[in-house]
C-alpha positions in Angstrom: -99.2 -6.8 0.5 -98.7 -9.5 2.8 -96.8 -12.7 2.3 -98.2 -16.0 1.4 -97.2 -17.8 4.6 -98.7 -16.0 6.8 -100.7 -17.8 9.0 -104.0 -16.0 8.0 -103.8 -17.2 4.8 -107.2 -18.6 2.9 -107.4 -22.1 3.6 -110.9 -23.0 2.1 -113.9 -22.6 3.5 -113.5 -25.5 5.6 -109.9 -25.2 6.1 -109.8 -28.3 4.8 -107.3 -26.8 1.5 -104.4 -27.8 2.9 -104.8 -31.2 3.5 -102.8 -34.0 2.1 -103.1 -35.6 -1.2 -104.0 -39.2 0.4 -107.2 -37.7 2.1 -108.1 -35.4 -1.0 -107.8 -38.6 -3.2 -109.7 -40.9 -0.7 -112.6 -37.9 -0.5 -112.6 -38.1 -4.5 -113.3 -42.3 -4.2 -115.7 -41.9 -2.0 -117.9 -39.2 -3.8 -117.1 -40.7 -6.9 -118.7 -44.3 -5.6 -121.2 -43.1 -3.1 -122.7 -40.8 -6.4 -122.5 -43.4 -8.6 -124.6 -45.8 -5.9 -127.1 -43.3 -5.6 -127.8 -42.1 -9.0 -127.9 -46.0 -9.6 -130.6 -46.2 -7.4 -132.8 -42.9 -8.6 -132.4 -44.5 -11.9 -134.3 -47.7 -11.2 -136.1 -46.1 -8.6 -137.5 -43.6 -11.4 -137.8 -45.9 -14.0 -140.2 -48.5 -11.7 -142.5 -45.5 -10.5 -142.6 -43.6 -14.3 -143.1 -45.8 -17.3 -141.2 -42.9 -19.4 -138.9 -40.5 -18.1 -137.9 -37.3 -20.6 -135.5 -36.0 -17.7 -133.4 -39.1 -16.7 -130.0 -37.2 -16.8 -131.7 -35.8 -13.8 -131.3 -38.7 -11.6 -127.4 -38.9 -12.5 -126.6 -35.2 -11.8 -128.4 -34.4 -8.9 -126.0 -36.8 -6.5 -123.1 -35.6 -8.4 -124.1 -32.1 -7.5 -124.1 -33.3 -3.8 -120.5 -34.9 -4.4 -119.0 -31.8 -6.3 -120.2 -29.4 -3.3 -118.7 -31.9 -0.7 -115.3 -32.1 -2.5 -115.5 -28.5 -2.7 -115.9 -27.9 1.0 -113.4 -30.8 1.1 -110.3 -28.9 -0.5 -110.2 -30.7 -3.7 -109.5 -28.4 -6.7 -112.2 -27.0 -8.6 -110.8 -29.3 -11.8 -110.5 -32.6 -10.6 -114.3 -32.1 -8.5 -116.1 -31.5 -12.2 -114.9 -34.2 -13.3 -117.6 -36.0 -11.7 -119.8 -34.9 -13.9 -118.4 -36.9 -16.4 -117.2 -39.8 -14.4 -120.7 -40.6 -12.3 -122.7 -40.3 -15.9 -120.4 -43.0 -17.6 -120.2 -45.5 -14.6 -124.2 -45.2 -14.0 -124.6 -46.0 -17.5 -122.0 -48.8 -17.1 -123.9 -50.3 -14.7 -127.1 -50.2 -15.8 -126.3 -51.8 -19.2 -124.4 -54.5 -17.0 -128.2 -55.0 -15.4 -129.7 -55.2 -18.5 -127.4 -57.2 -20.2 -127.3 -59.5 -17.2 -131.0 -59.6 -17.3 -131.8 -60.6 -20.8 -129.3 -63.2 -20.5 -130.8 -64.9 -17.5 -134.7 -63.8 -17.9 -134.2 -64.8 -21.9 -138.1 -66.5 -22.0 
């Protein structure tokens, strides 16, 4: 068995596992924002072309599929990349009630 320190060791499939915690964490933000822009958008972008949509959880995971895979590639731990599936989900639905909300109060007829 070889040692650990070896300079063949697995770095991810990148090689990007061994970088520091400032870029892991500032490739987390980024995901984490750029998903919740975009699954923002596919929301209303859905709801404007469909009058009712059964599948709307579809617009919210599909970017944060996109974000979990780049994070992946990225060298971010398995845990702290699936937890974009519950973080994109809650701020989508955060903002869209913020629309909403904001709407009725200035469109109130």
């Amino acid at each position: 068995m070889k040692p650990e320190n070896t300079s063949d060791s697995y770095q991810g499939l990148l090689g990007f596992d061994r970088s520091s915690k400032e870029q892991k964490t500032f490739h987390m933000v980024f995901c984490f924002v750029i998903a919740t822009f975009v699954a923002v958008l596919n929301y209303f972008h859905a709801v404007s072309t469909i009058v009712q949509i059964p599948l709307q959880w579809v617009t919210w995971i599909s970017p944060t599929c996109i974000a979990v895979a780049w994070l992946r590639l990225a060298g971010v731990k398995w845990r702290h990349a699936l937890l974009l599936f519950v973080l994109v989900p809650i701020a989508t639905f955060a903002i869209i009630a913020t629309f909403y909300w904001l709407a009725m109060i200035f469109f109130d007829n």
